[in-house]
C-alpha beads as a LAMMPS data file, in Angstrom:
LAMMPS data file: protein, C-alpha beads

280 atoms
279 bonds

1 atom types
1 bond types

-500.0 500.0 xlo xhi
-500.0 500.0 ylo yhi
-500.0 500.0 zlo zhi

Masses

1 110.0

Atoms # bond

1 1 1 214.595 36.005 -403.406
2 1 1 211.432 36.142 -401.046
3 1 1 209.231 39.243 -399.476
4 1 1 209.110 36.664 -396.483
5 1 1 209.718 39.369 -393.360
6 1 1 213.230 39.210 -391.611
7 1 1 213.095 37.775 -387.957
8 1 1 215.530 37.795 -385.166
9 1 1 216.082 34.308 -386.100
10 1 1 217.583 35.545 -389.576
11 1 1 219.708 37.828 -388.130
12 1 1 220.715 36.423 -384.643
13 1 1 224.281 37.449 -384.879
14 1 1 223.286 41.201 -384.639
15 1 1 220.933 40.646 -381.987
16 1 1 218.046 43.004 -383.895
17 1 1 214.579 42.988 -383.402
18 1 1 212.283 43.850 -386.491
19 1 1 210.045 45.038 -384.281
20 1 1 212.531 47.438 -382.245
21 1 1 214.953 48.228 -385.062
22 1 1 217.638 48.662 -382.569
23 1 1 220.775 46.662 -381.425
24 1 1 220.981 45.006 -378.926
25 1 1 223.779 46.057 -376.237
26 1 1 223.945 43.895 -373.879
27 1 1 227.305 42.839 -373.888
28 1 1 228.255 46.283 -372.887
29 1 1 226.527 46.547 -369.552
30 1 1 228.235 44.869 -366.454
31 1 1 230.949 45.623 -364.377
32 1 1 234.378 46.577 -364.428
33 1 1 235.013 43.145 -365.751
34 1 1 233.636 44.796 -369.184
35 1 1 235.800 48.335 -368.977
36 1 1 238.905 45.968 -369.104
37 1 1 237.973 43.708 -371.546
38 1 1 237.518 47.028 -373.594
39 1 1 240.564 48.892 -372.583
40 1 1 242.417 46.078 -373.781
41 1 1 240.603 46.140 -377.161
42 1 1 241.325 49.759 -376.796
43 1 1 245.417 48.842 -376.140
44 1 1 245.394 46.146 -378.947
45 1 1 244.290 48.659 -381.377
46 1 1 246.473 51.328 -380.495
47 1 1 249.467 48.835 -380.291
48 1 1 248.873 47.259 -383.677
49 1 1 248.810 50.526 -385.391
50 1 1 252.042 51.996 -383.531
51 1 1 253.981 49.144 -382.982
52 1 1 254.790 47.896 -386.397
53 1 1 255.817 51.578 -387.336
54 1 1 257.572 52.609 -384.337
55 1 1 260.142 49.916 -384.321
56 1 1 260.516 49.439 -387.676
57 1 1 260.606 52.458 -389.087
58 1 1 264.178 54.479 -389.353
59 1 1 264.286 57.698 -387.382
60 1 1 262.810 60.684 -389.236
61 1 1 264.937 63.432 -390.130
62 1 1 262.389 66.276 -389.115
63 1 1 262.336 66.944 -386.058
64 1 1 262.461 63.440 -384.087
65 1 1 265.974 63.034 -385.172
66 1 1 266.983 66.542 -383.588
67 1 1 265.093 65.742 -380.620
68 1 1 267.186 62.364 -380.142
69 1 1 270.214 64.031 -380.296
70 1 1 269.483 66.390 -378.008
71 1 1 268.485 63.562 -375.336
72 1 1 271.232 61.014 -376.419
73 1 1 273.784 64.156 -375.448
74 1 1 271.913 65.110 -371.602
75 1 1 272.556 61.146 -371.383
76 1 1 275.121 60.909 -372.421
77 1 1 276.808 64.203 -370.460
78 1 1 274.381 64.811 -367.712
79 1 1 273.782 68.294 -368.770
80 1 1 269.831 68.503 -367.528
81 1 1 269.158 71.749 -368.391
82 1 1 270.842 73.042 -371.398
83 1 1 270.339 70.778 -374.093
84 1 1 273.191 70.930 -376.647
85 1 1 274.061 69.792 -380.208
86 1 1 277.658 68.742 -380.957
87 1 1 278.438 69.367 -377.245
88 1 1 277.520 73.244 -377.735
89 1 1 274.059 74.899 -376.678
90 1 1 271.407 74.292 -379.291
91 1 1 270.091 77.452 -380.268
92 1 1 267.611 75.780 -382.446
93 1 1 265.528 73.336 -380.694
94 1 1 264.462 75.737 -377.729
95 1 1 261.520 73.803 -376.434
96 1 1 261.098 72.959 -372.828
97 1 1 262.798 69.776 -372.235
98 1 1 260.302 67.570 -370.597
99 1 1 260.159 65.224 -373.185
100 1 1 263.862 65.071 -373.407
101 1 1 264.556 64.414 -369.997
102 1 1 261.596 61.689 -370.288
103 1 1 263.945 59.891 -373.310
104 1 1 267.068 60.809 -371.827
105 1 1 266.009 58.922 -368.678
106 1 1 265.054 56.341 -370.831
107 1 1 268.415 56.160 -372.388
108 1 1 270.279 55.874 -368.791
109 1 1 268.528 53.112 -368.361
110 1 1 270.375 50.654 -371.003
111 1 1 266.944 51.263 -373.347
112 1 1 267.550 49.837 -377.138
113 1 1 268.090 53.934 -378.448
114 1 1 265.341 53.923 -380.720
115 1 1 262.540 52.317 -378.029
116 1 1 263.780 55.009 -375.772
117 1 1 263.536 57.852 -378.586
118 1 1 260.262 56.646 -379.083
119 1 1 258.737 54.932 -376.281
120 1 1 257.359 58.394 -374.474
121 1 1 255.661 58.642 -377.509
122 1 1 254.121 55.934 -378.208
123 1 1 253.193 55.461 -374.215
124 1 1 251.773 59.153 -374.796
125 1 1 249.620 58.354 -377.433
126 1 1 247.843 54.892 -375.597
127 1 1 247.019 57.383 -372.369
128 1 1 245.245 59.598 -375.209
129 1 1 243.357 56.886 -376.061
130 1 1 242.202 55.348 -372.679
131 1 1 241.643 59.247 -371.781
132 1 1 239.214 59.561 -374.497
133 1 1 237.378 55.973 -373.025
134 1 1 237.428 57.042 -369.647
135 1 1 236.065 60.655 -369.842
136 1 1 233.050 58.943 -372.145
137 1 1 232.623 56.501 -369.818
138 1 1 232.740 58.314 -366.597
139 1 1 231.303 61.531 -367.750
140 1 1 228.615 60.353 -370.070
141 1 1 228.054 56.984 -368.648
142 1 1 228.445 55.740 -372.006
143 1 1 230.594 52.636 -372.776
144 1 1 229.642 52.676 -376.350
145 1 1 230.641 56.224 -377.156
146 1 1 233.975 55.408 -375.144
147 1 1 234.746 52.054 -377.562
148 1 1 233.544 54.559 -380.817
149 1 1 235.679 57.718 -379.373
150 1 1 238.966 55.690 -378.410
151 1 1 238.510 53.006 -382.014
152 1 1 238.384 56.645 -384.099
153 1 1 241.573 58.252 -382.614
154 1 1 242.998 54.906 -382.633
155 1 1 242.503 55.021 -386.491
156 1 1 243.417 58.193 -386.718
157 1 1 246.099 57.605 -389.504
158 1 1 247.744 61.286 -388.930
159 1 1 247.697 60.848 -385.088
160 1 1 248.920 57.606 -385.423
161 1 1 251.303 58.373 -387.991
162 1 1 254.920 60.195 -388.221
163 1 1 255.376 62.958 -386.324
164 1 1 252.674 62.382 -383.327
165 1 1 252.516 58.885 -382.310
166 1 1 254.682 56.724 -383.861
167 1 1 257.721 59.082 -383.845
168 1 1 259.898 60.585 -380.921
169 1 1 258.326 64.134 -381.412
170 1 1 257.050 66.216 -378.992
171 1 1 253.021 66.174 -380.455
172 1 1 251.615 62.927 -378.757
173 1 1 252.756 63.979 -375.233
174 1 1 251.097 67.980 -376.171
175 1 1 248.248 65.820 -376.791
176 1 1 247.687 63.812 -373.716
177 1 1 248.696 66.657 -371.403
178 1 1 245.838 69.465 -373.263
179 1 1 243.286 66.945 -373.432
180 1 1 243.348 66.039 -369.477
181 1 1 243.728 70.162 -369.279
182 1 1 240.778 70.722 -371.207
183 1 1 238.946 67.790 -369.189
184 1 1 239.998 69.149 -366.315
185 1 1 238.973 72.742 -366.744
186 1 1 235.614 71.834 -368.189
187 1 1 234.727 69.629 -364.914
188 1 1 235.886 72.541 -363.137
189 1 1 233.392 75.001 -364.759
190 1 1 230.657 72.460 -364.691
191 1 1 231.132 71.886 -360.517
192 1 1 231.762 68.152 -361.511
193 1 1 233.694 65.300 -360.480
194 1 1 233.970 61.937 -361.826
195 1 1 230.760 60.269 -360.677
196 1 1 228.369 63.237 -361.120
197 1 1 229.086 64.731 -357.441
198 1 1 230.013 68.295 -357.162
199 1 1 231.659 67.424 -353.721
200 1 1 236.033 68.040 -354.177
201 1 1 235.346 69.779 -357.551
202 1 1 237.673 72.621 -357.188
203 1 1 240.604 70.409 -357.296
204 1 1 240.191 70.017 -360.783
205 1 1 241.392 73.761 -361.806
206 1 1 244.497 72.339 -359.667
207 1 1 244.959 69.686 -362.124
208 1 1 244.147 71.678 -364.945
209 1 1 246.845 74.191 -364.065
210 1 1 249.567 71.264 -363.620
211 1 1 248.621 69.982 -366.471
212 1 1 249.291 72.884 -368.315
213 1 1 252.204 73.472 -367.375
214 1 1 253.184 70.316 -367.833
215 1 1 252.117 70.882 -371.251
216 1 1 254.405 73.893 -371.558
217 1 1 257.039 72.228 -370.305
218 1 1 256.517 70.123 -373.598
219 1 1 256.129 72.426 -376.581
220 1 1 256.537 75.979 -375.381
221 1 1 253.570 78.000 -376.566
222 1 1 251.626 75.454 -378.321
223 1 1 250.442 74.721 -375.500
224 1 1 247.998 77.666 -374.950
225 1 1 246.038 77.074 -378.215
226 1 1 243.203 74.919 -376.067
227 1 1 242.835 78.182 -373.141
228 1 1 240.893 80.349 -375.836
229 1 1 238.487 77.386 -375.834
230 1 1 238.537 76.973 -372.295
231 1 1 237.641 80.499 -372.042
232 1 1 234.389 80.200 -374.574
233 1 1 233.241 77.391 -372.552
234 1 1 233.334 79.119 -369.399
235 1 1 231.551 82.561 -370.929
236 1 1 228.915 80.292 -372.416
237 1 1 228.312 77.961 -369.599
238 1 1 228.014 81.579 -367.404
239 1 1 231.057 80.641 -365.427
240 1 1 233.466 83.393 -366.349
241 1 1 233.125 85.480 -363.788
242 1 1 232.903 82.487 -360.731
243 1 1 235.672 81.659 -362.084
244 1 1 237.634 84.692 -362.068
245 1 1 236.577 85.513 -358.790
246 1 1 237.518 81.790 -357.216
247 1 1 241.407 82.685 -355.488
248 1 1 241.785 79.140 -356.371
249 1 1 241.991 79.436 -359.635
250 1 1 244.774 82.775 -359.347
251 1 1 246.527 80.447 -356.911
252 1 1 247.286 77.119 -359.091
253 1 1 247.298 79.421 -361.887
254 1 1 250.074 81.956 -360.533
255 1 1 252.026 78.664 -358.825
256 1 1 252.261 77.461 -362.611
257 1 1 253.468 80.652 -363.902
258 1 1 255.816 80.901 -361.079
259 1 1 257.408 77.966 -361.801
260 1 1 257.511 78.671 -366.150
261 1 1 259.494 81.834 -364.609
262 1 1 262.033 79.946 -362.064
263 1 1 262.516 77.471 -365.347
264 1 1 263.035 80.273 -367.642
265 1 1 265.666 82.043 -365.256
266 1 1 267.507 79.217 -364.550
267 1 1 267.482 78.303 -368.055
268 1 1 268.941 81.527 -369.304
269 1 1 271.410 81.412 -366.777
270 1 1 272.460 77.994 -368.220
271 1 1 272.812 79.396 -371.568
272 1 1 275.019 82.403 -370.402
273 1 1 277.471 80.113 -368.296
274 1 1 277.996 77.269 -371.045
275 1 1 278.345 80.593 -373.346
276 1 1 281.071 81.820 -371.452
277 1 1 282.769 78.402 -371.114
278 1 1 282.861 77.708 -374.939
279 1 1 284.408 81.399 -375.113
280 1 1 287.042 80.914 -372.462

Bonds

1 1 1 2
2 1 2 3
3 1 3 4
4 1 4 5
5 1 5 6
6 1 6 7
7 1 7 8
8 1 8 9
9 1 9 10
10 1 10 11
11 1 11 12
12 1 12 13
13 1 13 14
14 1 14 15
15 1 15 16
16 1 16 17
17 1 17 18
18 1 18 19
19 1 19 20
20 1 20 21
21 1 21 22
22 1 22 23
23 1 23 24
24 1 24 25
25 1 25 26
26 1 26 27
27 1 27 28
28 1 28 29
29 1 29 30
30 1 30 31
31 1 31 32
32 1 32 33
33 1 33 34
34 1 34 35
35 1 35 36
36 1 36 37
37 1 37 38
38 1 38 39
39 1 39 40
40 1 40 41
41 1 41 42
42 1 42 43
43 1 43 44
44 1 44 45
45 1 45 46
46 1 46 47
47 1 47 48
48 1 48 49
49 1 49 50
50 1 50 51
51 1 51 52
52 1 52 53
53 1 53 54
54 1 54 55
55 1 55 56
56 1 56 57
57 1 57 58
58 1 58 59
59 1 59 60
60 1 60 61
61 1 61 62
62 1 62 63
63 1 63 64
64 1 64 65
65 1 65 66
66 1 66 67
67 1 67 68
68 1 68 69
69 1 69 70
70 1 70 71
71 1 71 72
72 1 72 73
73 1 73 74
74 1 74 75
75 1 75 76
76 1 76 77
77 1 77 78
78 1 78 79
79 1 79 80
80 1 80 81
81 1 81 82
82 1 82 83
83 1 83 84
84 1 84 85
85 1 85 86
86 1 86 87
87 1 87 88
88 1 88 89
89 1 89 90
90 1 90 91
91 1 91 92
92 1 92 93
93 1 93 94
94 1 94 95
95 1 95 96
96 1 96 97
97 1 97 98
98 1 98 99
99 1 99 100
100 1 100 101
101 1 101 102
102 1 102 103
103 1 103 104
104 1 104 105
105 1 105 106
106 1 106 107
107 1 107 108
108 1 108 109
109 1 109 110
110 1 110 111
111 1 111 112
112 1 112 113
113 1 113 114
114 1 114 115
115 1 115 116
116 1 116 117
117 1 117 118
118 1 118 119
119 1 119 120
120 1 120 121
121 1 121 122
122 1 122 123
123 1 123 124
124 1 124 125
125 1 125 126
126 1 126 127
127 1 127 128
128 1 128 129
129 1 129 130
130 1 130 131
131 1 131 132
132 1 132 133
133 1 133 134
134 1 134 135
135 1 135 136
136 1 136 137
137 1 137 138
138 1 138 139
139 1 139 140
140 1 140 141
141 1 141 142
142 1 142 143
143 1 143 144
144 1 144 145
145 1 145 146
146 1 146 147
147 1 147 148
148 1 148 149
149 1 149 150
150 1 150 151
151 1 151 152
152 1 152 153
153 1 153 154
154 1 154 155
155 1 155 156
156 1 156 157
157 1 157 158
158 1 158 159
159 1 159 160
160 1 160 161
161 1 161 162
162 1 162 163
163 1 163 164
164 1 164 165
165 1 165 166
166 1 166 167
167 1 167 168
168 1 168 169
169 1 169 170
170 1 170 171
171 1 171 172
172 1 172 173
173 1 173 174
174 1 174 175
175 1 175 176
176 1 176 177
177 1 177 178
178 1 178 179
179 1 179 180
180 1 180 181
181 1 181 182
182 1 182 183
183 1 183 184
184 1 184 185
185 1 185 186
186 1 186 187
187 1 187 188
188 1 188 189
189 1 189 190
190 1 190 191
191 1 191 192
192 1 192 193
193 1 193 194
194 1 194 195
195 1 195 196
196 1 196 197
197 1 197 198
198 1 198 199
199 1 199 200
200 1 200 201
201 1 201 202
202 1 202 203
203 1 203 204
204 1 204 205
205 1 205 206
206 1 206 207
207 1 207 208
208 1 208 209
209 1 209 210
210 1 210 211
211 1 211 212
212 1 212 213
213 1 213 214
214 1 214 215
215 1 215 216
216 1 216 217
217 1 217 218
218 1 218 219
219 1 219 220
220 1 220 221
221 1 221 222
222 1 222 223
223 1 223 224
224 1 224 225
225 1 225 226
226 1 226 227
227 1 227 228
228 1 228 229
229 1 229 230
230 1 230 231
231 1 231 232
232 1 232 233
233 1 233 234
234 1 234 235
235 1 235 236
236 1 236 237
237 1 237 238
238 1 238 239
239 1 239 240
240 1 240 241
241 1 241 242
242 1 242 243
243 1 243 244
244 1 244 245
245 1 245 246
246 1 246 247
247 1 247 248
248 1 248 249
249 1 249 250
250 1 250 251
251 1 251 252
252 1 252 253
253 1 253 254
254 1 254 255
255 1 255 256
256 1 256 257
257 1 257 258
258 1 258 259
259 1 259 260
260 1 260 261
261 1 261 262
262 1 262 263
263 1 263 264
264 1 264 265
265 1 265 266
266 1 266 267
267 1 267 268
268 1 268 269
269 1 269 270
270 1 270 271
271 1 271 272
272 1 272 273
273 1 273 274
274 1 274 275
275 1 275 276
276 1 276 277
277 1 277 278
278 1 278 279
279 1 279 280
């Protein structure tokens, strides 16, 4: 070996300059010529570590195999709001059935069974991915922490893995619909839109409140572990009280609620008629 200093020539491949330290970036400036080329990479990545899983795999016992069930049998019956278990009301998968209708639709369609089990899924877990790129790149004008941030959950083994993203379970869709809350909400509180203008900004708490509802309409409850957060966020950003005093906010707020209670309602009174018709 030599002392003899390192020059770009040594290391062209990297594009680093001794004298700089840095690398060089280049390739990620440009147009939206570049954002596809890396939402592809983004899609080939995700793909390669569901894929091989998802429609290999057998179906798991806990809880995706449940959840099937209860979609194959609104397929198969048309039931849409009542989901049953050996043709009887299932008194013990009581989530909202958004991502059962999703599969049962699926299944109507003439689907292979186990792409349609797990296809919402998997579908679910990509739009987490490209929502991760495109809140980096929009919000932070970053490409680079878009690529990082979307290549990390990408190789997230245990999102990736049974039970969230490679599995029909309800945890990648719970994922997709809180993050684009959260996102959502926090533009709201900051005044922002995508681009940086505060102009149309108050349509975000709109889209935050259908999106979680949307969320509830996935897993229940679960879905109101990312409002505490929300809540911090707006008390330290000073926002708390605009935002309690904005009647937009009550209003998408108490339309979401509203509908949670129709959907409740109606669902109760679908468990007490198919009750009574088993008992007649």
């Amino acid at each position: 070996m030599t002392n003899a200093p390192v020059t770009t020539r040594d290391c062209a491949s990297l594009g680093v300059k001794p004298s700089e330290g840095r690398v060089d970036l280049t390739l990620l400036r440009g147009g939206p010529s570049v954002d596809l080329v890396l939402v592809g990479l983004l899609l080939a990545v995700t793909a390669l570590m569901l894929l091989p899983g998802a429609l290999g795999l057998p179906m798991e016992l806990w809880d995706e195999s449940r959840v099937a069930n209860n979609a194959i049998e609104m397929a198969k019956h048309g039931g849409w709001l009542v989901t049953t278990f050996g043709g009887v009301p299932d008194h013990w998968e009581l989530k909202p059935p958004l991502l059962i209708w999703a599969m049962a639709a699926l299944l109507r369609t003439g689907m292979d069974p186990m792409l349609a089990i797990r296809l919402p899924s998997i579908l679910a877990t990509m739009g987490s991915v490209l929502l991760v790129y495109a809140s980096c790149r929009m919000l932070l004008k970053d490409r680079l922490a878009g690529l990082v941030g979307g290549l990390l959950l990408a190789c997230s083994v245990l999102f990736m893995g049974d039970h969230v993203g490679r599995t029909g379970d309800y945890d990648a869709l719970l994922s997709l619909l809180t993050l684009g809350f959260v996102i959502s909400a926090g533009l709201y509180i900051d005044r922002k839109a995508f681009g940086g203008q505060p102009r149309g900004s108050r349509l975000w708490i709109a889209a935050a409140a259908a999106l979680l509802l949307f969320a509830f309409m996935t897993k229940s409850v679960a879905s109101g572990l990312t409002v505490p957060g929300v809540v911090a966020y707006a008390m330290m950003r000073g926002r708390l009280v605009a935002l309690l005093a904005d009647w937009r906010a009550w209003l998408s707020f108490a339309g979401a609620a509203a509908v949670v209670l129709c959907f409740g309602v109606a669902l109760l009174a679908g468990y007490m008629a198919s009750e009574r018709l088993i008992g007649a």
